[in-house]
N, C-alpha and C positions, 0 to 999 in steps of 0.2 A: 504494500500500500504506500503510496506518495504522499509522505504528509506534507502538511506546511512548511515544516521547519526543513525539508529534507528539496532545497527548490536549484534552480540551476544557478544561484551566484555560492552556495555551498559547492555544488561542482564544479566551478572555476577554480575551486578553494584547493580541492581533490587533484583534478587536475594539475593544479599547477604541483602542490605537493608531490606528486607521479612523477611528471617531468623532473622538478630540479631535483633528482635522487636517483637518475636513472644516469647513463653511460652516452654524453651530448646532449645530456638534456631532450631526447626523440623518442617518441614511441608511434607504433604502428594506431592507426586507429582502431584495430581490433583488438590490442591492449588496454587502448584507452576506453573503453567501449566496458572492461570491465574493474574499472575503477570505483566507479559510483556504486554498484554493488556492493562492491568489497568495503570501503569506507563508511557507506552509508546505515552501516546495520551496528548498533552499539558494542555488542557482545562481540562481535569482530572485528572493533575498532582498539577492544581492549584488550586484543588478544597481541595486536598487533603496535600499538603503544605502551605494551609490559617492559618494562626492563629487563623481567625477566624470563621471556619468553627467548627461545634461541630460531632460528628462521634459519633452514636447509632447504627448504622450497615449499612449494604447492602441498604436492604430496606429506609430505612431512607434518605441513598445518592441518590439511584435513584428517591425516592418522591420529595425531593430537588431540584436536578438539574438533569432533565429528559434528558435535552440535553446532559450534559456531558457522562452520561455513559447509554444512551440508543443503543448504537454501538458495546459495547461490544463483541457482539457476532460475529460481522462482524470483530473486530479486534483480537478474540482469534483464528476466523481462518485463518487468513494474518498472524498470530505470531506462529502456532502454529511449523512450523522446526525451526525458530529464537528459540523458546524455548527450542523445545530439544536439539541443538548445543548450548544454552549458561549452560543448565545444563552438558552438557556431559564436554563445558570448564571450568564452575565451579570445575567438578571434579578434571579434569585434571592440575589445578594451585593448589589443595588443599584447592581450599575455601572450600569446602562440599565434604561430604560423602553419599553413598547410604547406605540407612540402610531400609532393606526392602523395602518397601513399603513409605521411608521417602528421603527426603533430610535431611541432617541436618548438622549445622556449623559448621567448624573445626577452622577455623582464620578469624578474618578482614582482609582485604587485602587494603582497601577502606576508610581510615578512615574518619569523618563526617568534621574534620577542615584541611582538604588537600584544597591548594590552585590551584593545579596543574591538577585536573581531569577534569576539565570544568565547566560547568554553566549545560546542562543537567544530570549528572552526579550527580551533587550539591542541584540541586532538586528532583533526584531520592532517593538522600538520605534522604532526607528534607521530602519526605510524608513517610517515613519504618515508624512511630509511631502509624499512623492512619488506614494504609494498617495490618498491625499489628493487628489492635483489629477489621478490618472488615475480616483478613482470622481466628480468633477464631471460625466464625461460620462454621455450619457445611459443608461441602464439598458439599453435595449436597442441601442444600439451595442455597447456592450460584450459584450453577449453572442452578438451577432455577431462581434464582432472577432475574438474567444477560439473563436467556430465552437462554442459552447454552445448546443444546441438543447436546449427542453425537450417 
C-alpha cells in the first residue's frame, strides 16, 4: 500500500542514497526500479541501517531475515509508478541524469548530516552503504533473488 508518507520526493531521497554508494555513482534503471521497495518498508530499513547487521548480499539478507524482505515482490509492485515519478523528479531537480540505459548522479541534494529532512529521510540515508554493495550484484540475480518476475 502507498501511503502518504511513502511519496516520490522520499524516492529522490532513496534514490539518491543508491547512487552516491554505488561504484560512479550509476545504476541500471532496473536496479533503480528496486530501491523504493527495499527502502520503503520499515523492518527492512532497519535491517539494513543496523550497525550491526553484516551484508554479503541479497541472498544472504533474505536467509537472514526471511521476514523482512520476503514481500518484496509485492512491494516492487505497489512502488513501481512511485518509482518512475520519483526518477522522472530526480531528473527534473538535477539530482540524476539518464544516460542510456543508467541513472546516474549529478549533485547531492540531500546531505547525510541535515537536521531538517526528517527521521524517515535520515534513515533512508542511513542504509545507501549496504543497499550499495547489495545493488553490485547483478540485475538479474536480484530479481530472482526477491522472486521478481516481470
Amino acid at each position: 500500500m502507498n501511503r502518504l508518507s511513502q511519496n516520490e520526493l522520499l524516492g529522490v531521497v532513496a534514490i539518491q542514497s543508491a547512487l552516491e554508494n554505488t561504484e560512479a555513482g550509476r545504476l541500471s534503471l532496473g536496479k533503480i526500479m528496486l530501491v523504493l521497495p527495499l527502502l520503503f518498508d520499515k523492518a527492512t530499513r532497519s535491517v539494513l541501517k543496523s550497525k550491526r547487521s553484516v551484508v554479503l548480499g541479497s541472498r544472504d539478507l533474505l536467509m537472514s531475515n526471511p521476514i523482512e524482505f520476503s514481500t518484496i515482490r509485492g512491494r516492487f509492485e505497489d512502488f513501481a509508478i512511485t518509482s518512475l515519478n520519483s526518477i522522472v523528479l530526480a531528473r527534473e531537480i538535477g539530482l540524476a541524469k539518464l544516460d542510456s540505459d543508467a541513472l546516474v548522479l549529478r549533485k547531492i541534494i540531500f546531505p547525510r548530516d541535515s537536521t531538517h529532512i526528517g527521521k524517515i529521510a535520515l534513515d533512508i540515508l542511513a542504509c545507501g552503504p549496504k543497499l550499495g554493495l547489495i545493488l553490485q550484484e547483478d540485475c538479474v540475480d536480484l530479481y530472482q533473488t526477491f522472486r521478481i518476475a516481470l
